[in-house]
mmCIF file of the N, C-alpha and C atoms, coordinates in Angstrom:
data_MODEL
# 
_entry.id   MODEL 
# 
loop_
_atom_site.group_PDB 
_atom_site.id 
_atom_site.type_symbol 
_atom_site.label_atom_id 
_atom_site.label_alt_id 
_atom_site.label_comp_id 
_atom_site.label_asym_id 
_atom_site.label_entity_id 
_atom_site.label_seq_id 
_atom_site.pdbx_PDB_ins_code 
_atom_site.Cartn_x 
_atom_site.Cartn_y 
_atom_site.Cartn_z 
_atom_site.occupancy 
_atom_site.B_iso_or_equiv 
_atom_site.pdbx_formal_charge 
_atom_site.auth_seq_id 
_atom_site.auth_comp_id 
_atom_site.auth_asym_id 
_atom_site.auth_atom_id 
_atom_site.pdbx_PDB_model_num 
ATOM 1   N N  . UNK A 1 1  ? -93.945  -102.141 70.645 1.00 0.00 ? 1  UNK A N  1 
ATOM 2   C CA . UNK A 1 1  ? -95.277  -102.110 70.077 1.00 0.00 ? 1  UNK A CA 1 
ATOM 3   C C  . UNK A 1 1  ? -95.892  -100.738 70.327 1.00 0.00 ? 1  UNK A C  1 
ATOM 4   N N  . UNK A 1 2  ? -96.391  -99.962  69.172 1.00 0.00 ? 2  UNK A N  1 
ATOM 5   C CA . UNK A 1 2  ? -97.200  -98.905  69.590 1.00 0.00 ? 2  UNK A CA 1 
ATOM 6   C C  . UNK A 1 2  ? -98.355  -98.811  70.161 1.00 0.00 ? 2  UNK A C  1 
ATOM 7   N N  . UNK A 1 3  ? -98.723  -97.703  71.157 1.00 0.00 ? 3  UNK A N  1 
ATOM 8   C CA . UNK A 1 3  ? -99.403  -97.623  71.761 1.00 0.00 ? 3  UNK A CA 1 
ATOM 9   C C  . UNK A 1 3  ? -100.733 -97.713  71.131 1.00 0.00 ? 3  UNK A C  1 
ATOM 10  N N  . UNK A 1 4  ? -102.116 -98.007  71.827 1.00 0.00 ? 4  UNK A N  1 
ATOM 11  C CA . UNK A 1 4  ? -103.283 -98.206  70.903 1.00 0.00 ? 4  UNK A CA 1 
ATOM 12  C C  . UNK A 1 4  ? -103.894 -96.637  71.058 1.00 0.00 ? 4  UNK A C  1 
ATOM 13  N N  . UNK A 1 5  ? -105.148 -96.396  70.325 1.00 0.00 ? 5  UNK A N  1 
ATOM 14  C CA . UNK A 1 5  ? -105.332 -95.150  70.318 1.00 0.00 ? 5  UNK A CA 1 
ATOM 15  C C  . UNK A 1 5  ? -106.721 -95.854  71.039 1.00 0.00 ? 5  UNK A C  1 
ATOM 16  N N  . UNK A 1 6  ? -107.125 -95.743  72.553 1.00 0.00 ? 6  UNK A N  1 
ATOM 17  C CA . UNK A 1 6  ? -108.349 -95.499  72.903 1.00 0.00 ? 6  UNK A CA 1 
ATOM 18  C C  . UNK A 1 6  ? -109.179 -94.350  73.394 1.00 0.00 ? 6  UNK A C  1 
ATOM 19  N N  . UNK A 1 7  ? -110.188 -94.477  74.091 1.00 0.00 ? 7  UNK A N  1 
ATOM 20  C CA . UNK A 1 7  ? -110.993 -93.141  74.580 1.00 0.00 ? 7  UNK A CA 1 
ATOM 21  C C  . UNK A 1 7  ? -110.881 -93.012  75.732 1.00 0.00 ? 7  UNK A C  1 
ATOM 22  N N  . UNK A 1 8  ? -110.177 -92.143  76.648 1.00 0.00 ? 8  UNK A N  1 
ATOM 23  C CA . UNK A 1 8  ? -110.955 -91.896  78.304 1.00 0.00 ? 8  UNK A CA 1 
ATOM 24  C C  . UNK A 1 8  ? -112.153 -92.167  78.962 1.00 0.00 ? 8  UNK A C  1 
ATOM 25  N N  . UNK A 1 9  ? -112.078 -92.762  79.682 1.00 0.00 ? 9  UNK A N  1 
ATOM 26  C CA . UNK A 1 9  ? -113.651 -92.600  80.527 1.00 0.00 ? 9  UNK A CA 1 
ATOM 27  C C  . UNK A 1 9  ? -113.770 -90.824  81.118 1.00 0.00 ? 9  UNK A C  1 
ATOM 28  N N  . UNK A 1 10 ? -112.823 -90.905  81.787 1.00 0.00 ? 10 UNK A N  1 
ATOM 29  C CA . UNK A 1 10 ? -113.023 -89.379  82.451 1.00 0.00 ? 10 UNK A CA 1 
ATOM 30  C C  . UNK A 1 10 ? -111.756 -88.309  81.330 1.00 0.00 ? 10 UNK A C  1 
ATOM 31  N N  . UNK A 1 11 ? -112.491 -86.991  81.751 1.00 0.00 ? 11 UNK A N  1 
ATOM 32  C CA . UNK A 1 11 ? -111.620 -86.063  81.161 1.00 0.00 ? 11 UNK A CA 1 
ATOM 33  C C  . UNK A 1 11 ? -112.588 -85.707  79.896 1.00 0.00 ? 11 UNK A C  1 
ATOM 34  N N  . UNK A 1 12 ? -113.290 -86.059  79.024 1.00 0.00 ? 12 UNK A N  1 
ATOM 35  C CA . UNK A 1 12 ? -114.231 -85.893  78.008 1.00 0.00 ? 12 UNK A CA 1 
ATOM 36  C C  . UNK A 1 12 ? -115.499 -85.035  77.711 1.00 0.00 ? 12 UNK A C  1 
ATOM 37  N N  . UNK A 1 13 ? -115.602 -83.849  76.929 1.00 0.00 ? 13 UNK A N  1 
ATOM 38  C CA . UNK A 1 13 ? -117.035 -83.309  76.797 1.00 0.00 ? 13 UNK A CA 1 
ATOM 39  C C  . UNK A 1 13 ? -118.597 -84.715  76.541 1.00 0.00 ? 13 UNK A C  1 
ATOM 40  N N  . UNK A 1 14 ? -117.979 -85.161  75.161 1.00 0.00 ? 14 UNK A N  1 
ATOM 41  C CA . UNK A 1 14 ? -119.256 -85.925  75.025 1.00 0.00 ? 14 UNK A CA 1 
ATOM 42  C C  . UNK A 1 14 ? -118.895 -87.487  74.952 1.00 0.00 ? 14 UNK A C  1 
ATOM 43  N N  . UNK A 1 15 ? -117.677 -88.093  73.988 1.00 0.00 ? 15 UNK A N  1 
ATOM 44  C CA . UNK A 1 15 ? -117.474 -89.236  74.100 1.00 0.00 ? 15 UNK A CA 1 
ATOM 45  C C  . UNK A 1 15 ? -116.029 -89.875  74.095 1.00 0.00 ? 15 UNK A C  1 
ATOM 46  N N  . UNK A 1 16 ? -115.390 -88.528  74.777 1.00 0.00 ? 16 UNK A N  1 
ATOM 47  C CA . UNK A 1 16 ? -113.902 -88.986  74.761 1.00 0.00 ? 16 UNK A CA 1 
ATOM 48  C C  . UNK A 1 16 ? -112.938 -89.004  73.164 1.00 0.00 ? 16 UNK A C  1 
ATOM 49  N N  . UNK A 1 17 ? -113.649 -89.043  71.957 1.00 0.00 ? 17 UNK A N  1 
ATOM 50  C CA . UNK A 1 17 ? -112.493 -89.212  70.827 1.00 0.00 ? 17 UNK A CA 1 
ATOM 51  C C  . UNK A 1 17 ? -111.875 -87.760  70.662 1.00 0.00 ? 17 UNK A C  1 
ATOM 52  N N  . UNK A 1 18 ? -112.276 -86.960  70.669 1.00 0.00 ? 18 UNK A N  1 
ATOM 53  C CA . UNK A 1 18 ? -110.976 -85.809  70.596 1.00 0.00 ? 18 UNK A CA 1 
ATOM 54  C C  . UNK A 1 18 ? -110.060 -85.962  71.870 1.00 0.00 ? 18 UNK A C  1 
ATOM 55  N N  . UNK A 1 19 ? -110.678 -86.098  73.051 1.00 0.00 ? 19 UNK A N  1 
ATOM 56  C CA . UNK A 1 19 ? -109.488 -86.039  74.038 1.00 0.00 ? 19 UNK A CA 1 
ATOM 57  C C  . UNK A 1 19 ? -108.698 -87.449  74.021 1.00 0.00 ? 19 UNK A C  1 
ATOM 58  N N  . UNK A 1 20 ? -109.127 -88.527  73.567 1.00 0.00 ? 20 UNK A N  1 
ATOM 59  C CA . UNK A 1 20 ? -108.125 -89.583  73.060 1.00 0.00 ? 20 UNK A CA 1 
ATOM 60  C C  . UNK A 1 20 ? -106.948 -89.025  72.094 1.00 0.00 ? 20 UNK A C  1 
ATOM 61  N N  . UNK A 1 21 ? -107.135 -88.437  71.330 1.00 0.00 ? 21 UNK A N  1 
ATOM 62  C CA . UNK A 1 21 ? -106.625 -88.238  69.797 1.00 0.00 ? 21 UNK A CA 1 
ATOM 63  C C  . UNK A 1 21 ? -105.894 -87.206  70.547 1.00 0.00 ? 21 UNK A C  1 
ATOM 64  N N  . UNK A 1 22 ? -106.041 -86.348  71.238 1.00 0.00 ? 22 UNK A N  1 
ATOM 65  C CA . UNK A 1 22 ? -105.067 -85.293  71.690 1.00 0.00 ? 22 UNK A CA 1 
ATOM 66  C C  . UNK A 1 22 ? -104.148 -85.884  72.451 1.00 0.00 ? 22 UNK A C  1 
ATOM 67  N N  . UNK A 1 23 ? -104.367 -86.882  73.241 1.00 0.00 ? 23 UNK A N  1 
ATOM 68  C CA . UNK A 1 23 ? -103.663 -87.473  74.101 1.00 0.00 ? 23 UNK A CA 1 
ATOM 69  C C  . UNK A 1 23 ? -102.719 -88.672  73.126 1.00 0.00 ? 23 UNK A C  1 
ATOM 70  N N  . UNK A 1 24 ? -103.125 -88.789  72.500 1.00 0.00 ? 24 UNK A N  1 
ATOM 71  C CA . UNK A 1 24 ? -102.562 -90.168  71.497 1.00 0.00 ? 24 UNK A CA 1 
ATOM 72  C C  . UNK A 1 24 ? -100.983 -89.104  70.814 1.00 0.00 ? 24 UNK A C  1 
ATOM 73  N N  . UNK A 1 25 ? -101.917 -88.126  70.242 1.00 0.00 ? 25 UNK A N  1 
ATOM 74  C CA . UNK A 1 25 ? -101.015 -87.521  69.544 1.00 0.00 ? 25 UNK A CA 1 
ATOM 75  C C  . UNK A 1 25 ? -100.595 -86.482  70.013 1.00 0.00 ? 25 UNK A C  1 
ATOM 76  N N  . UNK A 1 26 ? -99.952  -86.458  71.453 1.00 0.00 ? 26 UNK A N  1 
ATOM 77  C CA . UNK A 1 26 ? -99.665  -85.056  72.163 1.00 0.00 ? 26 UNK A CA 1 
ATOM 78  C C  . UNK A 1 26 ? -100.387 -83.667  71.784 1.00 0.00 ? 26 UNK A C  1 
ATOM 79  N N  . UNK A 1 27 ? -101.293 -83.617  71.467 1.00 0.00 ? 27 UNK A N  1 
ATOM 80  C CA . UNK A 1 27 ? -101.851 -82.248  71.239 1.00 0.00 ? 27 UNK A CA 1 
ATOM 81  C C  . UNK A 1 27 ? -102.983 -81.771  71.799 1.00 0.00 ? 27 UNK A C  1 
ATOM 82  N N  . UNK A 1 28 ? -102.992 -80.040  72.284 1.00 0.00 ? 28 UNK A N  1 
ATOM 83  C CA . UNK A 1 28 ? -103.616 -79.500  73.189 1.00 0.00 ? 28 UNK A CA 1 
ATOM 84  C C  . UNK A 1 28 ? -105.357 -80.109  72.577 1.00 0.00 ? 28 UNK A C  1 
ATOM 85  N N  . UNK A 1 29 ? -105.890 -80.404  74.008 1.00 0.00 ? 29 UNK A N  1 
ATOM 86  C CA . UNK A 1 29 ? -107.619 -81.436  73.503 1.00 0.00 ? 29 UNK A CA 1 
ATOM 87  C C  . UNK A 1 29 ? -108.119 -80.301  72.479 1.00 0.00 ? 29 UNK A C  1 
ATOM 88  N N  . UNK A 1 30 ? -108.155 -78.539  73.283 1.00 0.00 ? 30 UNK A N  1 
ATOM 89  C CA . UNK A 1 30 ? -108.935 -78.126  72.715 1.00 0.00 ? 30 UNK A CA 1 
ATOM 90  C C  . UNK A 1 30 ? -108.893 -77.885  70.701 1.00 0.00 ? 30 UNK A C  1 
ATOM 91  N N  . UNK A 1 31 ? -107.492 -78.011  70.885 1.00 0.00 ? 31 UNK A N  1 
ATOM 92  C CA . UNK A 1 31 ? -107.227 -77.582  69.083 1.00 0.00 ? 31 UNK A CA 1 
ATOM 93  C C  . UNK A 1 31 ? -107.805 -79.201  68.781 1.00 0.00 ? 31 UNK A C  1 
ATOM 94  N N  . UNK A 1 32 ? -107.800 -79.897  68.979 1.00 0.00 ? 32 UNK A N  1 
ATOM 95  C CA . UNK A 1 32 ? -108.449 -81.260  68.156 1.00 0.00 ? 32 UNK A CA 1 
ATOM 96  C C  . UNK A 1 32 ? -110.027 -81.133  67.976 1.00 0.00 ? 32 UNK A C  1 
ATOM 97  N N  . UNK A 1 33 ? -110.779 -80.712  69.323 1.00 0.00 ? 33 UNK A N  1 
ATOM 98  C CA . UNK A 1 33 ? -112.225 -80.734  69.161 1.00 0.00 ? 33 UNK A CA 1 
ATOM 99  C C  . UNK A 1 33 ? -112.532 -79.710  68.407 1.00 0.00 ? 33 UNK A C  1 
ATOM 100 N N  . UNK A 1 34 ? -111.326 -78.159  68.393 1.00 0.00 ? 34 UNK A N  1 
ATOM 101 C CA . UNK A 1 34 ? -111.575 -77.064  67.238 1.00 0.00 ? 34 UNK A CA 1 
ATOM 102 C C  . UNK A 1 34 ? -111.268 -77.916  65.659 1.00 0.00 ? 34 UNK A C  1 
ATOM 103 N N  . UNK A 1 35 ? -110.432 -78.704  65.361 1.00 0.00 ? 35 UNK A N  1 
ATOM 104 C CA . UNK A 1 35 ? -110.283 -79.477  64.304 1.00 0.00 ? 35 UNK A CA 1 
ATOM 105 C C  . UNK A 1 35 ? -111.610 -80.081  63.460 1.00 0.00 ? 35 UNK A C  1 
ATOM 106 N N  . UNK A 1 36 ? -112.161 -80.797  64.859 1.00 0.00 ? 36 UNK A N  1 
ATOM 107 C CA . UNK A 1 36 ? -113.771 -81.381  64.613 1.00 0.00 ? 36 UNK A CA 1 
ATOM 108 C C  . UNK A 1 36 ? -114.675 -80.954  64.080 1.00 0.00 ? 36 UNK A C  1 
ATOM 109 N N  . UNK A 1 37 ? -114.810 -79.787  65.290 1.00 0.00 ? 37 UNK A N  1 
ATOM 110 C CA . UNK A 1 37 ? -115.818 -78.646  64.560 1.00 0.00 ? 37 UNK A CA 1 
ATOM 111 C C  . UNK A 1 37 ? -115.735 -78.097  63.107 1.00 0.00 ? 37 UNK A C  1 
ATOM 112 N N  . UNK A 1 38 ? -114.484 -77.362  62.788 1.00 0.00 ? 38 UNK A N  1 
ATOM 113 C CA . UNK A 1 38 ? -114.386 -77.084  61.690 1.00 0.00 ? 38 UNK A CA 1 
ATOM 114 C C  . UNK A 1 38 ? -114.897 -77.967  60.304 1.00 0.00 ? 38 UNK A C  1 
ATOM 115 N N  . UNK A 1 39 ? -114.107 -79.483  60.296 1.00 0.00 ? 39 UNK A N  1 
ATOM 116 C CA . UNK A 1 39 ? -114.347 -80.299  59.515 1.00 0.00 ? 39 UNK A CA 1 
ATOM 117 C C  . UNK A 1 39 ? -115.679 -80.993  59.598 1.00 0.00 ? 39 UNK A C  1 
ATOM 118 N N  . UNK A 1 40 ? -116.684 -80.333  60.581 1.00 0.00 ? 40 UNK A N  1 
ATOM 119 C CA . UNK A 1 40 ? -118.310 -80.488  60.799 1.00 0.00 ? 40 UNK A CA 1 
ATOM 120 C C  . UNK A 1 40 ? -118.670 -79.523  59.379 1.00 0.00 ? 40 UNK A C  1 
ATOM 121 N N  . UNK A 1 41 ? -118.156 -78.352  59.373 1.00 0.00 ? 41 UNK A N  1 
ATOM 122 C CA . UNK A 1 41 ? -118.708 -77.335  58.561 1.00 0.00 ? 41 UNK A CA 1 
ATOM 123 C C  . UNK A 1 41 ? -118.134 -77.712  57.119 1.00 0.00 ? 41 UNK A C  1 
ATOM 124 N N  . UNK A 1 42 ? -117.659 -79.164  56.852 1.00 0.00 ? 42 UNK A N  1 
ATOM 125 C CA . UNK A 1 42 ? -117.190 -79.126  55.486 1.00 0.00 ? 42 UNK A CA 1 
ATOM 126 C C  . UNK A 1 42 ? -117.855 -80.688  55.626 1.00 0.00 ? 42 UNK A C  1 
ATOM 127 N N  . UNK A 1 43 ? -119.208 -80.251  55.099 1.00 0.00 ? 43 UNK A N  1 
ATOM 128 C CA . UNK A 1 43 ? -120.203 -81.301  54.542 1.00 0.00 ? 43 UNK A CA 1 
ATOM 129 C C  . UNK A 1 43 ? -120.592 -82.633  55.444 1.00 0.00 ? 43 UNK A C  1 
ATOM 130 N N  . UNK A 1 44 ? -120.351 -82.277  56.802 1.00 0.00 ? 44 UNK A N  1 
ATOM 131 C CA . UNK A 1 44 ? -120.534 -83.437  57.761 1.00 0.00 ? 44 UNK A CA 1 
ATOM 132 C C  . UNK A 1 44 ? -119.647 -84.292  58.172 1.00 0.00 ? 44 UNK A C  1 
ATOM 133 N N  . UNK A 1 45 ? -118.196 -83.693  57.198 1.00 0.00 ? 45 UNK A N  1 
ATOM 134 C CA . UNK A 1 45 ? -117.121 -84.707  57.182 1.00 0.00 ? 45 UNK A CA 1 
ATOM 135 C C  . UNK A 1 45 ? -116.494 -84.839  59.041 1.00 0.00 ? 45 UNK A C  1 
ATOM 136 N N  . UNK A 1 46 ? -116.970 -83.871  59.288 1.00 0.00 ? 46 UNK A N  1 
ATOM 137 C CA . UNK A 1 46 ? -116.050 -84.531  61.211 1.00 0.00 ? 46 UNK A CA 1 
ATOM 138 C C  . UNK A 1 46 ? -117.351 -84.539  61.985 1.00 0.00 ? 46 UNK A C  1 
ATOM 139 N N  . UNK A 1 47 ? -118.137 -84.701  61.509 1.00 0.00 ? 47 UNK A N  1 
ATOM 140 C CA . UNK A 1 47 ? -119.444 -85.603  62.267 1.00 0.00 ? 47 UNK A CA 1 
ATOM 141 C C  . UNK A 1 47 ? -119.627 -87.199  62.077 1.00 0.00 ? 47 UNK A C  1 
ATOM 142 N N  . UNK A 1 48 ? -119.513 -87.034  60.615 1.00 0.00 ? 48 UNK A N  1 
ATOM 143 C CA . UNK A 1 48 ? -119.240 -88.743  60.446 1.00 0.00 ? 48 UNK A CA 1 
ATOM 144 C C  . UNK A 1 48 ? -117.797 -89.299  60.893 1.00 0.00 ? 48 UNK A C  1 
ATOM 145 N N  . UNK A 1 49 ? -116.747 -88.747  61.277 1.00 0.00 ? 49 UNK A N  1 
ATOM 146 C CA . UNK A 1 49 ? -115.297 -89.140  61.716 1.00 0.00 ? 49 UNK A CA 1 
ATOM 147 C C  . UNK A 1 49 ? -115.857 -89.340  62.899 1.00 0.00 ? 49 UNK A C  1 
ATOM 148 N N  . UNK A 1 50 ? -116.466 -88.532  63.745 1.00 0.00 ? 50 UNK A N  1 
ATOM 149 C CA . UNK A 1 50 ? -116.451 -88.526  65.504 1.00 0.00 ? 50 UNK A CA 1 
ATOM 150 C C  . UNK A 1 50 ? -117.087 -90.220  65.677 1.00 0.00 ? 50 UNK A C  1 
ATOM 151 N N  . UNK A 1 51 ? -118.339 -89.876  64.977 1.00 0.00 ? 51 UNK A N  1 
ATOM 152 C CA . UNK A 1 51 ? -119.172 -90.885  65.310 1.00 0.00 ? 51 UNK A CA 1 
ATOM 153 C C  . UNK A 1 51 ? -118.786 -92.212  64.881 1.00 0.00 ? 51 UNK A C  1 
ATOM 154 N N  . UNK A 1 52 ? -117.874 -92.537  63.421 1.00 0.00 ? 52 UNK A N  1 
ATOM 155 C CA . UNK A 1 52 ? -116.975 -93.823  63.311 1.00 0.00 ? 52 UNK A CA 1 
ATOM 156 C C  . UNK A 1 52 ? -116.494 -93.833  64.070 1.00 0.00 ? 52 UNK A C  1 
ATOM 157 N N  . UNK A 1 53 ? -115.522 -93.035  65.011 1.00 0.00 ? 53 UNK A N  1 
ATOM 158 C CA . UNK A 1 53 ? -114.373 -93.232  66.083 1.00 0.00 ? 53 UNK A CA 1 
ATOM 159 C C  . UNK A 1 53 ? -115.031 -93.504  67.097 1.00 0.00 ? 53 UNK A C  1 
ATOM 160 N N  . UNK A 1 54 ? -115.844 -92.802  68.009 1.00 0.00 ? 54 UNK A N  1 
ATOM 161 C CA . UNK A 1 54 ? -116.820 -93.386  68.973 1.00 0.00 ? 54 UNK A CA 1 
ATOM 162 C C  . UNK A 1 54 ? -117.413 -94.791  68.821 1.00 0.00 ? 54 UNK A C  1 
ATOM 163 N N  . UNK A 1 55 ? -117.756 -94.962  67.732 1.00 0.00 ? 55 UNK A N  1 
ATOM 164 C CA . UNK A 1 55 ? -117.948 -96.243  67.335 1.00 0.00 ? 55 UNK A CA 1 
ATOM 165 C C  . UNK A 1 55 ? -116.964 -97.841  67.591 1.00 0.00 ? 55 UNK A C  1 
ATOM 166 N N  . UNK A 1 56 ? -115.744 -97.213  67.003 1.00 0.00 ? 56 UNK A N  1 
ATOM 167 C CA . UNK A 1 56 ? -115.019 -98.425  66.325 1.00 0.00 ? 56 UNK A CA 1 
ATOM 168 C C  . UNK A 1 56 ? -113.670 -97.870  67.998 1.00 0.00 ? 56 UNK A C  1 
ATOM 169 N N  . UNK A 1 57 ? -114.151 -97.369  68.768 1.00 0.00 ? 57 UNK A N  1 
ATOM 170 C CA . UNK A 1 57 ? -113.198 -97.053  69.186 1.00 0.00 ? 57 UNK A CA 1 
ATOM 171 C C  . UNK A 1 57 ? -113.094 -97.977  71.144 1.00 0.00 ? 57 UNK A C  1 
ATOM 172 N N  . UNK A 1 58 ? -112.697 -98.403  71.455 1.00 0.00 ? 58 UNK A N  1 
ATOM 173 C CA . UNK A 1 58 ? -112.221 -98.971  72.678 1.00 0.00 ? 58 UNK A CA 1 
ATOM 174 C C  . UNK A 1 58 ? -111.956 -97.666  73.857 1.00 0.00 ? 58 UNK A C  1 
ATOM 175 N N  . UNK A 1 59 ? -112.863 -97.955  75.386 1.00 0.00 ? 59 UNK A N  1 
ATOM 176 C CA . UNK A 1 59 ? -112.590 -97.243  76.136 1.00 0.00 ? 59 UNK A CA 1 
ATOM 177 C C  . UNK A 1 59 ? -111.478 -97.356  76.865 1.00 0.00 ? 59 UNK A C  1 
ATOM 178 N N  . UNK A 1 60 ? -110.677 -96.567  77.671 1.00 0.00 ? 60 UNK A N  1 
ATOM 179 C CA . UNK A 1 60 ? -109.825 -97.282  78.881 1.00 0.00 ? 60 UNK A CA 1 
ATOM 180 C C  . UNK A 1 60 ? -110.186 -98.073  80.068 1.00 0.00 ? 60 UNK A C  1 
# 
């Protein structure tokens, strides 16, 4: 069974989903939260991602 994708309690700037997602998907935290940001500057689209995922997302 694959692993679930949740959030850290510790290790996190604001709510843990980039450093989940880096950790989920082996990749360095900071290039994911640079991912975020970027896709912030294309019409809100990784502001509304963070905040669904924070949302819909399960802590450890």
């Amino acid at each position: 069974m694959a692993e679930r994708f949740t959030r850290p309690k510790r290790g996190s700037w604001i709510a843990g989903v980039c450093a989940g997602i880096a950790d989920r998907l082996g990749l360095p935290r900071l290039l994911v939260r640079l991912l975020f940001v970027l896709a912030s500057g294309a019409g809100g689209a990784g502001l509304i991602a963070y905040f669904l995922l924070w949302t819909f997302t399960k802590t450890e």
